[in-house]
C-alpha positions as CSV (number, residue, x, y, z in Angstrom):
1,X,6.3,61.4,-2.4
2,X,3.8,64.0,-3.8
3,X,1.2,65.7,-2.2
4,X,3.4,65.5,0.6
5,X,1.5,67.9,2.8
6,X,-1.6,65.2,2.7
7,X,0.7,62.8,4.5
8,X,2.2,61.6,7.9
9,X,4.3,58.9,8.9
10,X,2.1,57.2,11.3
11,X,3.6,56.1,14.7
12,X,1.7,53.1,14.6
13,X,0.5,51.8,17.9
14,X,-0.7,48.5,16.2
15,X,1.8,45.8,16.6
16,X,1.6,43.5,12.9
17,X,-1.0,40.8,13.0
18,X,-1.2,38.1,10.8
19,X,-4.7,38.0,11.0
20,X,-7.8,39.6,13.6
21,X,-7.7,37.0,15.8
22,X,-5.9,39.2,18.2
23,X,-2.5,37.8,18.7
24,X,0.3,39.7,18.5
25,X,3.6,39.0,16.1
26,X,6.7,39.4,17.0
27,X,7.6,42.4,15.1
28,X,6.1,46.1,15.4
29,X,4.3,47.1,12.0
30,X,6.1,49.2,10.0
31,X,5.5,52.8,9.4
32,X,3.7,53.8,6.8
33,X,2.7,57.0,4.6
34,X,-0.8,57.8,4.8
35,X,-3.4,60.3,4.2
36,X,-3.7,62.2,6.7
37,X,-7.6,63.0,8.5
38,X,-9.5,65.7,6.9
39,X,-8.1,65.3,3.3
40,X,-10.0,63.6,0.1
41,X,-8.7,60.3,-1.5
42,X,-9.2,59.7,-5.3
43,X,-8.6,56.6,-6.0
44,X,-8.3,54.6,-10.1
45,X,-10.1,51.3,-10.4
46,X,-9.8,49.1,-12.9
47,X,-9.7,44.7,-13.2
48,X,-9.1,42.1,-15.3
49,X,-5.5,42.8,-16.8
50,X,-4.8,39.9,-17.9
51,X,-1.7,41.1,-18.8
52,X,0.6,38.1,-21.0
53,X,4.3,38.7,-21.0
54,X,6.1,39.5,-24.5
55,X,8.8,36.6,-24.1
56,X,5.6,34.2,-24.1
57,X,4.4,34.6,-27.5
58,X,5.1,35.7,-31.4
59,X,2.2,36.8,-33.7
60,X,2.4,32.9,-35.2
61,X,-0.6,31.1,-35.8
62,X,-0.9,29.3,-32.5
63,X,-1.3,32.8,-30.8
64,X,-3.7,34.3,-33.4
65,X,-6.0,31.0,-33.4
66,X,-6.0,31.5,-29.0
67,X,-7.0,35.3,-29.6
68,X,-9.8,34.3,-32.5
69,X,-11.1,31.7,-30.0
70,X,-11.4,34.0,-26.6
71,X,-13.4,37.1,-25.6
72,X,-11.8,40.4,-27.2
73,X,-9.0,40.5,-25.2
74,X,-6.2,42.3,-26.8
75,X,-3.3,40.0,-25.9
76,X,-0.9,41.5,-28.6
77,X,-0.8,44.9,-27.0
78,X,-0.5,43.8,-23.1
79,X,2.4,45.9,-22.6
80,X,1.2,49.4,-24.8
81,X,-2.1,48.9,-22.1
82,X,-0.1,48.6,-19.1
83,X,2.5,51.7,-20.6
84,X,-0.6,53.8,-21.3
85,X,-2.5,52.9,-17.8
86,X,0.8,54.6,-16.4
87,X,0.4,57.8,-18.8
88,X,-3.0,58.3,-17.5
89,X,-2.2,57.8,-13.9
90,X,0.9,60.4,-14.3
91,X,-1.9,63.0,-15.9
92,X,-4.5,61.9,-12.8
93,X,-2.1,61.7,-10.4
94,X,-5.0,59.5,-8.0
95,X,-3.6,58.7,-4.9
96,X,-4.2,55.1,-5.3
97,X,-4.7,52.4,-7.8
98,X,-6.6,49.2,-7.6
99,X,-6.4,45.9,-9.3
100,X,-9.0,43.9,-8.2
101,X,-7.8,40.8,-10.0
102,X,-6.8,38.3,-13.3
103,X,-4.2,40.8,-13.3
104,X,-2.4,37.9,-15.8
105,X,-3.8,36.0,-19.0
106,X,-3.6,32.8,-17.3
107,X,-1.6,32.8,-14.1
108,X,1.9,32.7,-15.7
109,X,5.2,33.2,-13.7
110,X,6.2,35.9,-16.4
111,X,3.5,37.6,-17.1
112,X,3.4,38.4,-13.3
113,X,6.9,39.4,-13.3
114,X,6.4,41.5,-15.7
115,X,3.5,43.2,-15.0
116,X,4.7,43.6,-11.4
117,X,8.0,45.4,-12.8
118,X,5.8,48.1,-14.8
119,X,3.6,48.9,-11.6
120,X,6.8,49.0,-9.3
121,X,7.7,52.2,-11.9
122,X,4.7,53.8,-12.1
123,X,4.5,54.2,-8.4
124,X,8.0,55.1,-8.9
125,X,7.5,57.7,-11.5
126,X,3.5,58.9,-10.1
127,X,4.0,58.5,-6.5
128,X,0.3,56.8,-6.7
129,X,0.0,53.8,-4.3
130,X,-0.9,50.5,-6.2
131,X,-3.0,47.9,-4.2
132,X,-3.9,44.2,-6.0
133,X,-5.8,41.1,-5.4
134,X,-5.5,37.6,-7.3
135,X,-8.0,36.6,-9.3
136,X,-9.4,33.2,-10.8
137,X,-7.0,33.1,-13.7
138,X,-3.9,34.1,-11.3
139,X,-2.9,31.2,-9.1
140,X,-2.1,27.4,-9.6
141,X,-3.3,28.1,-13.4
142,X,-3.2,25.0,-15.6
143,X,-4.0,26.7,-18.4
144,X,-0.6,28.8,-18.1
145,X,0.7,28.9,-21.6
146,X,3.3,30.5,-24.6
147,X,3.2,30.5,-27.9
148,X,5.5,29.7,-30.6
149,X,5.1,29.2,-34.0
150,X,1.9,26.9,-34.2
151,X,1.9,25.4,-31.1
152,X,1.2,26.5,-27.1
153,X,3.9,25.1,-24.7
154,X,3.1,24.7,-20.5
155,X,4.7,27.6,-18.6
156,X,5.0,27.8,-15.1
157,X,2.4,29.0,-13.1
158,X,2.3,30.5,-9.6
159,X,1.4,29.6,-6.0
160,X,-0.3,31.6,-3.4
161,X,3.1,31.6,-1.6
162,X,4.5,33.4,-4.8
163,X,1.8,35.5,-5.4
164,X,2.2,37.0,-2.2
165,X,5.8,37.7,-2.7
166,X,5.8,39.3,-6.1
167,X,3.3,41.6,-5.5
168,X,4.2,42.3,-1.9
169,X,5.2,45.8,-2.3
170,X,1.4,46.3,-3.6
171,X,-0.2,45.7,-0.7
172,X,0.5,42.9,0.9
173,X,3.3,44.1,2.7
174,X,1.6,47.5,4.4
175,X,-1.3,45.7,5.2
176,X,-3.0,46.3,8.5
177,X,-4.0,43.0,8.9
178,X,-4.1,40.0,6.5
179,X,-6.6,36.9,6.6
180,X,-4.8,33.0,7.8
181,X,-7.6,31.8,4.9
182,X,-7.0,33.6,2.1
183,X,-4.6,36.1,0.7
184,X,-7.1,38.9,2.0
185,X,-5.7,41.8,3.7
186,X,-6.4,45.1,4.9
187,X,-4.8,48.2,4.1
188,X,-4.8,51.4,5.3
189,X,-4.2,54.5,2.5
190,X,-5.4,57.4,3.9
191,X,-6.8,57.5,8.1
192,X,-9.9,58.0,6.7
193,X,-10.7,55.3,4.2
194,X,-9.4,51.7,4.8
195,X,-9.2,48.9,1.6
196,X,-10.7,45.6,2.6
197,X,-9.0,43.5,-0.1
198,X,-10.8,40.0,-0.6
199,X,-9.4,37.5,-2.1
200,X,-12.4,35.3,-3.6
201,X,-10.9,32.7,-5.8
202,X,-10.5,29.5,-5.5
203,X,-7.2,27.6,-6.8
204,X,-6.7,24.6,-4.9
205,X,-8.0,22.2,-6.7
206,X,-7.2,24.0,-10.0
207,X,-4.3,21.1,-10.7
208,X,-7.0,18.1,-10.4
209,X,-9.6,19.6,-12.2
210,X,-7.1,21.0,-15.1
211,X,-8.6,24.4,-15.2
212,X,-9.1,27.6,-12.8
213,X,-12.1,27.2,-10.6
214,X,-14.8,30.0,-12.6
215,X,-16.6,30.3,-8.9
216,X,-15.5,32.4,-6.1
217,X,-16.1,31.4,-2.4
218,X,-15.1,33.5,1.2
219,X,-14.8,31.0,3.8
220,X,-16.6,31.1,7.3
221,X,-13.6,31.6,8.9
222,X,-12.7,34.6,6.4
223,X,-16.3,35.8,7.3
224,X,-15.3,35.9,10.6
225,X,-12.1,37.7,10.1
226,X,-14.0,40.5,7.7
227,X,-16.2,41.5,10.9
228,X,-12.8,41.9,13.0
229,X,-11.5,43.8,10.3
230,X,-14.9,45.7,10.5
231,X,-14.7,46.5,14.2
232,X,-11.1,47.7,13.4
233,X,-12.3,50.5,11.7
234,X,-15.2,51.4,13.0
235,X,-12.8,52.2,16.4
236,X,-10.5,54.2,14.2
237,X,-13.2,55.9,12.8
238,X,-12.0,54.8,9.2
239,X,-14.7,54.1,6.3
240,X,-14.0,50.7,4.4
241,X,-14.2,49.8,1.1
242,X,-14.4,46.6,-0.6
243,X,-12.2,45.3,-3.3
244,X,-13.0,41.6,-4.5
245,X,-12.7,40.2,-8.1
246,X,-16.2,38.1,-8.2
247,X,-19.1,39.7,-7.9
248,X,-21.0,40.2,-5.0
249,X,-24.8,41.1,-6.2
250,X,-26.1,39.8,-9.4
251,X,-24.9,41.7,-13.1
252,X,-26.6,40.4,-16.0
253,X,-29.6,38.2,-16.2
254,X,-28.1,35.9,-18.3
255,X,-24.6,35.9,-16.4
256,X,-24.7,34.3,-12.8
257,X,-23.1,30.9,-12.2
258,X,-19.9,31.2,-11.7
259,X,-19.4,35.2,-11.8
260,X,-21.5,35.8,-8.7
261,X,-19.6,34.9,-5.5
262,X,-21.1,31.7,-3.7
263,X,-22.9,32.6,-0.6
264,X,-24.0,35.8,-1.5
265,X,-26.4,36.7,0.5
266,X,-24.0,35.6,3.7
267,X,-20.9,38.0,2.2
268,X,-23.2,41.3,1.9
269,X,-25.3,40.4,5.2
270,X,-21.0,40.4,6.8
271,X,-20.0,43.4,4.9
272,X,-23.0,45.4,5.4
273,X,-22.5,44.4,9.0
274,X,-18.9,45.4,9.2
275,X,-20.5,49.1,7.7
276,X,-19.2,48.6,4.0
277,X,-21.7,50.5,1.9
278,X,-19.5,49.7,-1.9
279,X,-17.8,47.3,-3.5
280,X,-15.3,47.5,-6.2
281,X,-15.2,44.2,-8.5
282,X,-14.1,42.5,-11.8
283,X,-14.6,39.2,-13.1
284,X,-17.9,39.4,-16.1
285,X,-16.2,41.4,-17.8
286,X,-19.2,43.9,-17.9
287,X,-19.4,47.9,-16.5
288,X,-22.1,47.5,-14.1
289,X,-24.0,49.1,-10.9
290,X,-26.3,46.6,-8.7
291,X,-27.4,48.0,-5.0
292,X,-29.4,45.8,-2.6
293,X,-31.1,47.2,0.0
294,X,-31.8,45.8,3.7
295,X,-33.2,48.1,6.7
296,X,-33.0,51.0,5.2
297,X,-29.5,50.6,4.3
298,X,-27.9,50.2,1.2
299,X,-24.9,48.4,-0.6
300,X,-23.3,49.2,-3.9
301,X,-21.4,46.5,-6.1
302,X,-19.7,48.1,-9.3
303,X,-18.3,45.9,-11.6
304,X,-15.6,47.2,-13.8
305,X,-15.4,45.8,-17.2
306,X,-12.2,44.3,-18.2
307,X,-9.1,46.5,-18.8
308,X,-8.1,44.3,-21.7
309,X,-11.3,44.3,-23.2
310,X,-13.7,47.1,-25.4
311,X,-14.2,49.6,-24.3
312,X,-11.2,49.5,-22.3
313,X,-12.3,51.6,-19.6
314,X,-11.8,52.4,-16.1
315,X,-13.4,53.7,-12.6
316,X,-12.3,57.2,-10.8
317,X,-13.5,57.4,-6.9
318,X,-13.2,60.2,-5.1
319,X,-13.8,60.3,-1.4
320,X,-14.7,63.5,0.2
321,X,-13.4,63.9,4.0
322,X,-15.7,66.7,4.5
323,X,-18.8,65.3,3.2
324,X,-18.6,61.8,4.2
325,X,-19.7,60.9,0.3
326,X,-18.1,58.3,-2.4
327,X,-18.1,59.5,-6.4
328,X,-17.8,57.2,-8.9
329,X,-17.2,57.5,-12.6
330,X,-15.7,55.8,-15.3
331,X,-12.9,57.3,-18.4
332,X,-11.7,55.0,-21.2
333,X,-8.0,54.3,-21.1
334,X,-5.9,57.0,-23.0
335,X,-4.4,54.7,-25.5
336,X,-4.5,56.7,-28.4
337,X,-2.5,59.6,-26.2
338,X,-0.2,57.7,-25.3
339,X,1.1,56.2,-28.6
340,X,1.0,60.0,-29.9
341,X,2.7,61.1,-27.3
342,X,5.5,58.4,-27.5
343,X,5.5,58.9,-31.4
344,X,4.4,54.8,-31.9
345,X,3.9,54.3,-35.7
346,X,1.4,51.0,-35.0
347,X,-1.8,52.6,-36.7
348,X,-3.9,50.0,-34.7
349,X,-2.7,51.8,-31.5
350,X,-3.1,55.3,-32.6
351,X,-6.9,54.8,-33.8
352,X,-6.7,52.0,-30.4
353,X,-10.8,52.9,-29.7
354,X,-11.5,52.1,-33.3
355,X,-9.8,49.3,-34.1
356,X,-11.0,47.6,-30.5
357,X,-14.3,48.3,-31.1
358,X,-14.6,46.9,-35.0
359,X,-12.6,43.7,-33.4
360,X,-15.0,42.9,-30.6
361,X,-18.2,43.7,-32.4
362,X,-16.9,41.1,-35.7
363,X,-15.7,38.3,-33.4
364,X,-19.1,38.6,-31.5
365,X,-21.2,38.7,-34.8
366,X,-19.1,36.4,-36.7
367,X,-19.9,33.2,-33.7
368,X,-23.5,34.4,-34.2
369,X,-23.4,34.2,-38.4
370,X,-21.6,30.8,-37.7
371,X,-24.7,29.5,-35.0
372,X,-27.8,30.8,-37.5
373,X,-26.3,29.4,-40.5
374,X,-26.0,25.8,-39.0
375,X,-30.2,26.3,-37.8
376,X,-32.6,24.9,-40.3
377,X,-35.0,27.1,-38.3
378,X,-33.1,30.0,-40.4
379,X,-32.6,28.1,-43.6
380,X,-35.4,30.6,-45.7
381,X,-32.6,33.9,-44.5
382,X,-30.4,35.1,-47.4
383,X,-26.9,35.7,-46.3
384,X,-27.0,39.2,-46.3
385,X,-30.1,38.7,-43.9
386,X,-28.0,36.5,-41.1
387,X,-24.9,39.1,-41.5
388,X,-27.8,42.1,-40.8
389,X,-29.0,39.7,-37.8
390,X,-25.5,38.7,-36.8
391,X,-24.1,42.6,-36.9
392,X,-27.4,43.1,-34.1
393,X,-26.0,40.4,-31.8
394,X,-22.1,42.0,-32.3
395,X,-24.1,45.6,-31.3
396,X,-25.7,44.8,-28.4
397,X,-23.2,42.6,-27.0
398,X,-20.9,46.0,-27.0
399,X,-23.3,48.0,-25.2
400,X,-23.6,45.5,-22.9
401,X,-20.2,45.1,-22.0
402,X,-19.5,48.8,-22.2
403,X,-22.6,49.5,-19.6
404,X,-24.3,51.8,-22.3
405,X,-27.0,49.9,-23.0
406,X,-29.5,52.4,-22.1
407,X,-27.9,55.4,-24.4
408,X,-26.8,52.9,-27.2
409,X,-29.6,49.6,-27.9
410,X,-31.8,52.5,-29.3
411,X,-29.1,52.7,-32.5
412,X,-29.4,49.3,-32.7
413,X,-33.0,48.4,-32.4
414,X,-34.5,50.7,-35.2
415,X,-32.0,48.6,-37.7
416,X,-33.6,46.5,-40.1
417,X,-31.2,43.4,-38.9
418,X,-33.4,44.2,-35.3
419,X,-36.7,43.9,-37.4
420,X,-35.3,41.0,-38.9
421,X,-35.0,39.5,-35.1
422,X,-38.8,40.6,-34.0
423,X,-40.4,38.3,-36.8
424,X,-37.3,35.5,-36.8
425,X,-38.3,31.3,-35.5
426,X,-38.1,30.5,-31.8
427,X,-34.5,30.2,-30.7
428,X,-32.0,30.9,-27.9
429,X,-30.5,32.9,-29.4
430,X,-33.3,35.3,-30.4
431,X,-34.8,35.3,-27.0
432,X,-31.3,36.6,-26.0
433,X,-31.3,38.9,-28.4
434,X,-35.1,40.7,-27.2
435,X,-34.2,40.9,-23.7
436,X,-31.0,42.2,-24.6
437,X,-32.6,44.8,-26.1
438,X,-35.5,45.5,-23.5
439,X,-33.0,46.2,-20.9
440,X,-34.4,48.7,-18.5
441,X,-32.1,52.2,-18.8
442,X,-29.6,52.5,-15.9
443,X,-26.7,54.7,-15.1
444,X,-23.4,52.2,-14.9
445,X,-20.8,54.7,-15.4
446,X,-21.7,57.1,-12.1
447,X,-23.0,56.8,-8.9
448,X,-22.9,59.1,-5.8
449,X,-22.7,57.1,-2.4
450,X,-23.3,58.9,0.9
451,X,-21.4,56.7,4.0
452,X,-22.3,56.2,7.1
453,X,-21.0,58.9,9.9
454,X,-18.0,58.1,11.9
């Protein structure tokens, strides 16, 4: 284990509870490493895998017509991600890793498999400590699929029950405590800082409706069970963080429904309660910082953009024992390192940040060409016009999703495709393209949170 002389095995007094409501198991908890009191944790963040298997799909046209039709994920290199996310953790060496959910494409029994086996070795190879969560695209998926040829065949998805099982050495198997409702559970890295891990999808009814359920709910009953958990470690003196793949406070003006967890206002008035002061969360897709404040105390919700996606980033937190204080940044995954370093030929890989970018940017601006060349409104526009217009809509969408809107819509709007915009006909999609580009300047990439004393 490295960093040995940062850990203990705990004695643990606590006997294994299924969940807070105070009755004891049969069995004693087992011991566990953890960081011992008066040390720092540094923890990597990142969501939104969506990791697809290999065996599930060829490069044939059914798999590059899915790719063409969806967000910028980069599907084809699932593996080279996950193998380069395992470089830069053995170069960070962060004590612990979080996945706060759609760690698979769409819930298949492979892709879990798989991606389980390559975060069993890089705890294996790192030492680092990986913690997960499901996510809305992981459990009971109908839309679990492979690709052959020019068809997409059904694949077996996953239950909860199975969920729990494969990824039981990430979490769910040290946990402290773990919710009846939900596969929530609490976990206990370091004495210091504890992981409350929410699970906030809903997949029940994912069968009957024939898609995963976009919105994410916590129960009253898991409400309840988050203050017990909170009470917990406010006698142990412990800080919590929170780790939940929908978002608790509001992103994006024009992304809401769906993205932001149901109930809201309920979750942070529990969580604030239960002396969580930041969240760590997934979902939109979008690097992001929102804060809501209440009595003089605040709360933090950072959403990370996508793993899978442009930029193809991630968060770094570092807790300091001596100063009581949370810092957060972000770094962009080390793909281009890592295929030099394990002499890959694939040119797409080696210039990775490139090639994303160019990718996202034309799929974004080629959906907007398509939309304002079937609008009479924008019948008098050459074709080179629409391109210039369409390239501004590809532009900003980038910044948005990277979180560098405020250092990179300045690029953008002193183009003449953006002066094109300003004088264009009455349209949804110019109104989204000015308040895209009014966005007020905000730092999403760090933030500095001081906790509350224990």
């Amino acid at each position: 284990m490295k960093f040995i002389r940062k850990y203990a095995i705990l004695p643990l007094l606590l006997l294994m509870l299924s969940s807070c409501n105070g009755q004891d198991a049969a069995e004693p908890e087992p011991q566990q490493y953890r960081i011992q009191s008066g040390h720092d944790l540094s923890i990597l963040t990142t969501s939104d895998t969506h990791y697809l298997a290999q065996e599930l799909r060829d490069l044939g046209p059914a798999f590059q017509q899915f790719l063409a039709a969806g967000d910028g994920k980069q599907l084809g290199y699932s593996k080279e991600m996950l193998e380069a996310l395992g470089y830069d953790i053995g170069i960070r060496r962060p004590d612990v890793v979080i996945i706060s959910g759609d760690l698979s494409n769409n819930g298949e029994e492979a892709s879990h498999k798989e991606l389980a086996g390559h975060l069993k070795r890089i705890e294996q190879d790192t030492g680092t400590r990986i913690y997960v969560i499901p996510g809305n695209h992981d459990i009971q998926n109908p839309w679990a699929r492979s690709f052959r040829d020019k068809r997409q065949y059904a694949t077996d998805s996953v239950s909860a029950k199975a969920f729990r099982k494969i990824y039981g050495s990430f979490g769910y198997d040290e946990a402290l405590l773990r919710d009846e409702d939900s596969l929530s559970y609490l976990a206990a890295p370091s004495e210091e800082l504890w992981l409350l891990m929410l699970d906030t999808a809903q997949y029940g009814d994912n069968k009957a409706l024939g898609h995963p359920q976009l919105e994410g709910r916590v129960s009253d009953r898991t409400l309840e069970w988050i203050a017990a958990c909170g009470a917990k470690a406010a006698a142990a003196g412990a800080q919590l963080v929170t780790v939940m793949h929908h978002s608790l406070l509001n992103h994006s003006e024009f992304i809401q429904e769906g993205f932001t967890i149901e109930d809201h206002a309920k979750v942070t008035d529990a969580l604030m309660k239960s002396g969580v002061r930041t969240v760590l969360s997934g979902h939109i897709h979008i690097q992001d910082i929102s804060e809501y404040s209440h009595d003089g105390e605040r709360i933090y919700d950072i959403a990370s953009s996508a793993l899978s996606v442009f930029p193809h980033q991630y968060g770094l937190l570092t807790y300091s024992s001596a100063h009581q204080t949370l810092d957060y940044s972000t770094a962009r995954l080390g793909m281009e390192q890592w295929a030099a370093a394990t002499r890959n030929t694939d040119p797409n890989l080696l210039g990775f940040r490139a090639y994303s970018e160019a990718n996202f940017r034309k799929r974004s601006a080629t959906r907007s060409y398509s939309r304002l060349t079937e609008d009479p409104a924008y019948a008098r526009y050459t074709e080179a016009e629409l391109k210039l217009m369409a390239d501004v809509v590809g532009r900003l969408n980038e910044n948005y999703f990277a979180g560098s809107a405020s250092t990179g819509n300045a690029a953008v709007t002193a183009t003449e495709g953006y002066r094109l915009w300003q004088d264009a006909p009455a349209s949804g999609t110019r109104s989204y393209v000015l308040k895209m580009a009014s966005q007020q300047p905000k730092n999403n990439h760090e933030l500095h949170v001081q906790l509350p004393q224990r």
